[in-house]
C-alpha positions as CSV (number, residue, x, y, z in Angstrom):
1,X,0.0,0.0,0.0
2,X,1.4,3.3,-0.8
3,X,0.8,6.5,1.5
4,X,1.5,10.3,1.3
5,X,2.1,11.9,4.6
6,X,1.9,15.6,5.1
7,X,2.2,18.0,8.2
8,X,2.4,21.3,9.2
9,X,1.0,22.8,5.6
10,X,-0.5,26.0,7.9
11,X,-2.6,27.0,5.0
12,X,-0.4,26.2,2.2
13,X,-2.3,23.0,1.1
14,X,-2.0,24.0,-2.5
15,X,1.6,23.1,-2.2
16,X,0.1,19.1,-0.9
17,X,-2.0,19.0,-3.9
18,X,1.1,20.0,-6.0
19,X,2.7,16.7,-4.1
20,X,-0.4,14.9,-5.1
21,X,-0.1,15.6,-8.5
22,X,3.4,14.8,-9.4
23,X,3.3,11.5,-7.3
24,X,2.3,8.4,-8.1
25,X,-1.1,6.9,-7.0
26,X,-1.9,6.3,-3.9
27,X,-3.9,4.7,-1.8
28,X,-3.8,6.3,1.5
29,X,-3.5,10.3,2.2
30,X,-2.3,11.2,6.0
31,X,-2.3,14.9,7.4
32,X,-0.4,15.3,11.1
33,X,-2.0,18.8,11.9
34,X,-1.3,22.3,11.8
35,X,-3.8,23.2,9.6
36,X,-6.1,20.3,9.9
37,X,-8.5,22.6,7.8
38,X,-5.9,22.0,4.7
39,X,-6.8,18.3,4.7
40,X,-10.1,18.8,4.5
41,X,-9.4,20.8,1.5
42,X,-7.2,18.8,0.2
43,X,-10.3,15.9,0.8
44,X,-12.9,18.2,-1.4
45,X,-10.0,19.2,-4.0
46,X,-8.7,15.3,-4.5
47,X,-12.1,13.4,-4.1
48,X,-10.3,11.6,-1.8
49,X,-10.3,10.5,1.9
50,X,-7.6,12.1,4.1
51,X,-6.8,10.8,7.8
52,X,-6.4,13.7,9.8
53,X,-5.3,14.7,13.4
54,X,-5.0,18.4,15.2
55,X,-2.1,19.8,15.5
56,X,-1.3,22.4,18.3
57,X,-2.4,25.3,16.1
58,X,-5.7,23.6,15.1
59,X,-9.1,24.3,16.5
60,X,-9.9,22.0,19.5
61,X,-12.5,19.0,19.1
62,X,-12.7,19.3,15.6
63,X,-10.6,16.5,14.8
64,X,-9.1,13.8,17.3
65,X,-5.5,14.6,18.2
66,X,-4.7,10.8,18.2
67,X,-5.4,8.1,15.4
68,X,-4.8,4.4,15.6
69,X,-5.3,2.3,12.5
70,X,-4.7,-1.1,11.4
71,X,-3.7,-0.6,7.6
72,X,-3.7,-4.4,6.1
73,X,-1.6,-5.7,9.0
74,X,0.4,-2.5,9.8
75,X,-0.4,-0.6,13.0
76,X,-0.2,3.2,12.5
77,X,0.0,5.7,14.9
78,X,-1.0,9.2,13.7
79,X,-0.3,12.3,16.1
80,X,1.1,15.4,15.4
81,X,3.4,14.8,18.0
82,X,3.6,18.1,20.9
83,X,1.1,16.2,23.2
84,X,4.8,14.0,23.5
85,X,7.1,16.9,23.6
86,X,9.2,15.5,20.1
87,X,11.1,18.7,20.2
88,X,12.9,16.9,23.2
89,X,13.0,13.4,21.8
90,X,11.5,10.6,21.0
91,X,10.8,8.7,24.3
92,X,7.4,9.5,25.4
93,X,6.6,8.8,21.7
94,X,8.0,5.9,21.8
95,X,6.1,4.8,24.9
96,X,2.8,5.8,23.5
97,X,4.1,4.0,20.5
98,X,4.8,0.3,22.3
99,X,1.3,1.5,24.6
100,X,-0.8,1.1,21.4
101,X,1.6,-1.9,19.8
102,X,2.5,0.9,16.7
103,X,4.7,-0.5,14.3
104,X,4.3,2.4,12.6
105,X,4.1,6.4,14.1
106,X,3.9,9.2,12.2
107,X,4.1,12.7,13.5
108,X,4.7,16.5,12.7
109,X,5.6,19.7,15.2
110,X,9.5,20.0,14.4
111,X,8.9,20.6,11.2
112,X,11.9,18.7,10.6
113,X,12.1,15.9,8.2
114,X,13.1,12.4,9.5
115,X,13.5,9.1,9.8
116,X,14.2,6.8,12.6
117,X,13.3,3.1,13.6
118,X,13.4,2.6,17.2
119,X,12.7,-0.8,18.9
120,X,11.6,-1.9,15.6
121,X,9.7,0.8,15.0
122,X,9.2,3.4,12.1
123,X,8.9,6.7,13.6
124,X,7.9,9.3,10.4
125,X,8.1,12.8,10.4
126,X,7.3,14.2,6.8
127,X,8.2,17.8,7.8
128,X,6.6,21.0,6.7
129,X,5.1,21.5,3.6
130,X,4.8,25.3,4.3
131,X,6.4,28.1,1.7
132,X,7.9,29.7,5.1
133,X,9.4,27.1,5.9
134,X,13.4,26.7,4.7
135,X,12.7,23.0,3.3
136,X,9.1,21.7,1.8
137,X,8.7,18.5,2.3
138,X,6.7,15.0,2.3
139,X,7.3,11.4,3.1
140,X,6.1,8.6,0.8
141,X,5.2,5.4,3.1
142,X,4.9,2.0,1.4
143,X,3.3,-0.9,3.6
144,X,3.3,-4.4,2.7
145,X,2.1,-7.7,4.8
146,X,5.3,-7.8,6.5
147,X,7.7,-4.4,6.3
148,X,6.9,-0.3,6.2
149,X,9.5,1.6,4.3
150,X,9.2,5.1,4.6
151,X,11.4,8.4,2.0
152,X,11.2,11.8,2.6
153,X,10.7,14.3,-0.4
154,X,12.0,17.7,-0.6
155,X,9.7,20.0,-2.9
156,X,11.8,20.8,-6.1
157,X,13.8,17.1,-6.2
């Protein structure tokens, strides 16, 4: 299964339907927050189904600030990540992570770009995909039966 995950667009969700466009298919579309609105946008603009979660500047109880899915037999945990202070780290992350049996976690707020697999799991932060920001970018996710495999793509590659 392939997967686009965006965060932190505050308002620039033209730039994710850009992404959108000059991507491959895919099947699943994931928004981390900040600007929760944009995914809902990006929902009407794409005729497609995004999964979304608020962010710290988003409106609260509009949208959950926590997701947990099964995708095929892939856990995912979606959060935009300041409920578990990821500007210090990973670890309370990573406990909420193993707390929900995650084997996947994907989450925004630094609006840094990364990739990291702790414990044997993939921890996902696409970055920002803001024209403030000093790098645009996305992160493909591709899930099959028995791996995740994650890239990060830098608007303009």
């Amino acid at each position: 299964m392939e997967c686009i995950v965006f965060s932190d667009t505050h308002g620039d969700y033209p730039l994710a339907v850009e992404a959108l466009s000059q991507t491959d298919p895919v099947d699943m579309i994931f928004h981390l927050g900040d600007e929760a609105e944009d995914a809902s946008m990006i929902e009407h603009i794409c005729l497609t189904q995004v999964q979304k979660v608020a962010g710290n500047c988003d409106a609260p109880g509009k949208y959950p600030k926590e997701i947990n899915i099964l995708v095929g037999k892939t856990r995912v945990l979606l959060t935009h990540g300041d409920r578990y202070s990821v500007k210090s780290g990973l670890s309370k992350l990573l406990e909420r992570a193993v707390a929900t049996e995650a084997d996947v976690v994907l989450y925004g707020h630094t609006h840094q770009a990364s990739i990291d697999k702790i414990n044997g799991i993939l921890f996902v932060n696409p970055g920002s995909l803001n024209r403030n920001s000093t790098c645009q970018s996305y992160a493909l996710l591709t899930l099959d039966d028995d791996s995740a495999k994650a890239r990060i793509v830098t608007i303009g590659e």
